[in-house]
C-alpha positions in Angstrom: -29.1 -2.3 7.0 -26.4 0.1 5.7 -25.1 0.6 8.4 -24.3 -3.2 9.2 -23.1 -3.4 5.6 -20.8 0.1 6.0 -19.3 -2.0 9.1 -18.9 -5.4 7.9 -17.2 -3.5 4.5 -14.8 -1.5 7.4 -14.2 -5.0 9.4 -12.7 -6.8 6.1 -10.6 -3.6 4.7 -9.3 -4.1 8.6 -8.5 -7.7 8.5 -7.4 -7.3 4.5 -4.6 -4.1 6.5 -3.8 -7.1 9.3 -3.0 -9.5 6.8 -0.7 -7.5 5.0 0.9 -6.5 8.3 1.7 -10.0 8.9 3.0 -11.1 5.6 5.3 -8.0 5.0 8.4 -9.1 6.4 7.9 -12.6 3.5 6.0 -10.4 1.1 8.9 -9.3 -1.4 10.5 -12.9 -1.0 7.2 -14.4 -1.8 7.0 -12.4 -5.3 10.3 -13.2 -6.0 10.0 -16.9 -6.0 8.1 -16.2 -9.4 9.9 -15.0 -12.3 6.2 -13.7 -13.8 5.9 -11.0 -11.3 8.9 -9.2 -12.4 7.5 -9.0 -16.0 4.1 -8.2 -15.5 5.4 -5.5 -13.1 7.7 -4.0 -16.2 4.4 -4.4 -18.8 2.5 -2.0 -16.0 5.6 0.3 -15.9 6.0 0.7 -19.6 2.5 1.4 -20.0 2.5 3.7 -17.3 5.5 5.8 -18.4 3.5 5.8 -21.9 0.8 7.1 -20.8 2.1 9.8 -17.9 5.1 11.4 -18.8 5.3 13.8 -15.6 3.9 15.3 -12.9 2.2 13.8 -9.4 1.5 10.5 -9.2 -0.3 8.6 -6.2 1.1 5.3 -5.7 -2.2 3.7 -4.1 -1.4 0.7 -2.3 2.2 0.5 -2.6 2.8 -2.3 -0.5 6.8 -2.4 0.2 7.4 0.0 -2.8 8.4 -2.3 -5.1 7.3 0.4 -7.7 9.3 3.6 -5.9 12.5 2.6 -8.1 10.7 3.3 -11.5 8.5 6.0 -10.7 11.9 7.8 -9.3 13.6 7.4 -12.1 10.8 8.3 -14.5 11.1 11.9 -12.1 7.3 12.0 -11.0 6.6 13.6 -8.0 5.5 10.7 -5.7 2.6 10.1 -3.1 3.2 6.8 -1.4 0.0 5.4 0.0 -0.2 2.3 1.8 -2.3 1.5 4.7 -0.5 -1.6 6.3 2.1 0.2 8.8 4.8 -2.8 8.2 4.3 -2.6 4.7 5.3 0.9 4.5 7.7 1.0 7.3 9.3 -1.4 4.3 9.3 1.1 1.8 10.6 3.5 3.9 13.4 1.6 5.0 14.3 1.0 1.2 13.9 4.2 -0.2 16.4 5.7 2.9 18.7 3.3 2.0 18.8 2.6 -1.3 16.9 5.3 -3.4 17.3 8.1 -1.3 14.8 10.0 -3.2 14.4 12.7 -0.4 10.9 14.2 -2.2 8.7 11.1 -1.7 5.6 11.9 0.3 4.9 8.8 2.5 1.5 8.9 3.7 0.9 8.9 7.5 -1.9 5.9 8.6 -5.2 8.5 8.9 -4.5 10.0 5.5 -4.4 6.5 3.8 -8.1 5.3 5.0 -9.4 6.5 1.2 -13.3 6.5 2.5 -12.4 10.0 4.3 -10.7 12.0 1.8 -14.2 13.4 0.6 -14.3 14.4 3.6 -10.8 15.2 5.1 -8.4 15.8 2.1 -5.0 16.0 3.1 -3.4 16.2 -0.2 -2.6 19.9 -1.1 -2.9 19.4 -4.7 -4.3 17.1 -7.3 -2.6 14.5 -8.6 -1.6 13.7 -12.2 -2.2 9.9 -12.5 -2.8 7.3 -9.9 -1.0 3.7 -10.0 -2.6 0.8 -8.1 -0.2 -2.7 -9.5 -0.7 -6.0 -8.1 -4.5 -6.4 -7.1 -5.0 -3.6 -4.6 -8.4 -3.0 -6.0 -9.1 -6.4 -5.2 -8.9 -6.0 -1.6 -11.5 -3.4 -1.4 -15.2 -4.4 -1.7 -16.9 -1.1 -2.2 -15.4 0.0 -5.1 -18.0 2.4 -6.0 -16.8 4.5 -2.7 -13.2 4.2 -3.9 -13.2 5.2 -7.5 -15.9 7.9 -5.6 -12.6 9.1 -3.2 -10.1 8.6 -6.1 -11.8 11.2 -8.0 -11.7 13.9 -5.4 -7.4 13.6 -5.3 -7.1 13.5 -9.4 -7.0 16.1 -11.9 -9.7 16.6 -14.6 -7.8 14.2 -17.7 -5.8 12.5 -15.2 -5.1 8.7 -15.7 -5.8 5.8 -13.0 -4.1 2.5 -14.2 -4.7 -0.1 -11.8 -3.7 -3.7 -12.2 -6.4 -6.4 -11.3 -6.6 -10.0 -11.1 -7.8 -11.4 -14.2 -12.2 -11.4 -14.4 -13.1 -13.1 -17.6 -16.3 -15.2 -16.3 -15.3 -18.6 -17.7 -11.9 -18.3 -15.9 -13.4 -17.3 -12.7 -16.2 -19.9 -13.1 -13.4 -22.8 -13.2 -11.4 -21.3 -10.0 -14.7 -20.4 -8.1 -17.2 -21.6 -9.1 -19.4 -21.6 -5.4 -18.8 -17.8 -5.0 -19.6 -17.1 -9.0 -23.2 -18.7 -8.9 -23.6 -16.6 -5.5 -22.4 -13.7 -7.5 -24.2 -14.1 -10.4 -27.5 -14.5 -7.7 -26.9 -11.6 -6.0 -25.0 -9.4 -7.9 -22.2 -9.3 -6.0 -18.3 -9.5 -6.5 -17.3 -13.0 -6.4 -14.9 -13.4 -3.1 -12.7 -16.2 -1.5 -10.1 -15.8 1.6 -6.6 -16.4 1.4 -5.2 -17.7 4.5 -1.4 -16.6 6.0 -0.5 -18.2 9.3 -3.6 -17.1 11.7 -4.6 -14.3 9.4 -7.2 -14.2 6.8 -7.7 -11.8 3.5 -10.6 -11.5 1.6 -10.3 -11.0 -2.3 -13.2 -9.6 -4.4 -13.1 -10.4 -8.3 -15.0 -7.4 -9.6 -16.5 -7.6 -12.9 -15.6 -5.3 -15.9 -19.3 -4.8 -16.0 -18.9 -3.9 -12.2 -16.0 -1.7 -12.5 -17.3 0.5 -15.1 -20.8 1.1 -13.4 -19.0 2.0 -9.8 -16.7 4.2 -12.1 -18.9 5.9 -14.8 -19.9 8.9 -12.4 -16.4 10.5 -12.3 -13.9 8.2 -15.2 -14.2 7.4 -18.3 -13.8 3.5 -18.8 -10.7 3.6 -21.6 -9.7 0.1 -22.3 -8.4 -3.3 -20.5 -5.7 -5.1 -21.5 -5.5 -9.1 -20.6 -2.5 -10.2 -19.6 -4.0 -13.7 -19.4 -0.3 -15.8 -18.8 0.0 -13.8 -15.7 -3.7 -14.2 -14.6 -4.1 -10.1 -14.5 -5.2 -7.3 -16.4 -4.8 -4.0 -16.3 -7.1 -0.5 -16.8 -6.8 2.3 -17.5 -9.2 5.3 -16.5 -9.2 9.0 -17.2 -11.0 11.4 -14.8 -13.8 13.2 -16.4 
């Protein structure tokens, strides 16, 4: 039975990479269509840069590297991990030509598959803080096994601040309500699919309940803050 679940979990964080492969060359023009996305991405870097004031910082799911511009100037020492190859074949391309920030540490493919650094750490030293903006947790369905990886790469007092999409129940019960009853039945994330030309992505709306259990072993939970005009909020972890 685990194993069957282990695989259907390793099927979706496939098709969840394949759909971001396909969407990456309309995936910045998407974002910029809305206005909102610029802001909350500013509210995430001011409370980042509040928070971390230097060292290493993994950029988990970086997607094009929208972020790579802040975190540069803010002179942290960057780990760029993203495990769609178009997506980060985009960030590449943008920091060569418009950054140039020569000390970036792109990940290669293997090391970005999270559920083997416990096993296979590539990184040759902690990190500082982790950043994870624009839903990447939601695209990950055993997030007991990733905050379990995440603390294996992050120093003892080190900060995680991950951006989710928003999980108060009532909201989630007006948007889903099919997939919240199931959830509530089974204890399970509530999930729908998002469809992009012939590509599919699942999304996983994890409790705060949900987070802090599949966390409690290795972070301390430290607060959330709402950022409910935007339909996200954000957390912020420290590593015990």
């Amino acid at each position: 039975m685990n194993n069957r679940s282990n695989n259907s979990k390793s099927t979706i964080i496939g098709q969840n990479i394949a759909f971001y492969n396909e969407i990456a060359g309309s995936y910045d023009n998407i974002l910029d269509k809305e206005n909102f996305n610029k802001l909350v991405r500013e509210k995430v870097a001011d409370k980042f840069c509040s928070i971390v004031k230097s060292g290493q910082v993994l950029d988990f799911g970086g997607g094009t590297g929208r972020d790579l511009d802040w975190l540069t100037n803010n002179n942290y020492h960057i780990f760029f991990c993203e495990p769609s190859v178009a997506m980060r074949e985009k960030a590449i391309e943008y920091n060569q030509t418009i950054l140039h920030n020569d000390t970036i540490v792109f990940l290669d493919y293997k090391t970005t598959d999270f559920t083997t650094w416990q096993h296979d750490l590539s990184f040759l030293q902690k990190m500082d803080a982790v950043l994870s903006n624009f839903a990447v947790f939601n695209c990950i369905p055993d997030i007991e096994l990733l905050f379990k990886s995440l603390s294996t790469i992050v120093k003892p007092g080190g900060h995680l601040l991950a951006l989710i999409l928003d999980n108060r129940f009532r909201k989630v019960m007006r948007s889903h309500f099919k997939s919240a009853v199931r959830s509530f039945i089974f204890r399970t994330p509530v999930q729908f699919n998002v469809q992009f030309n012939q590509h599919q992505q699942t999304v996983y709306i994890h409790t705060t309940g949900q987070i802090k259990k599949a966390s409690e072993t290795y972070f301390d939970f430290h607060n959330q803050e709402f950022l409910r005009e935007y339909g996200y909020s954000l957390i912020h972890l420290i590593r015990k």
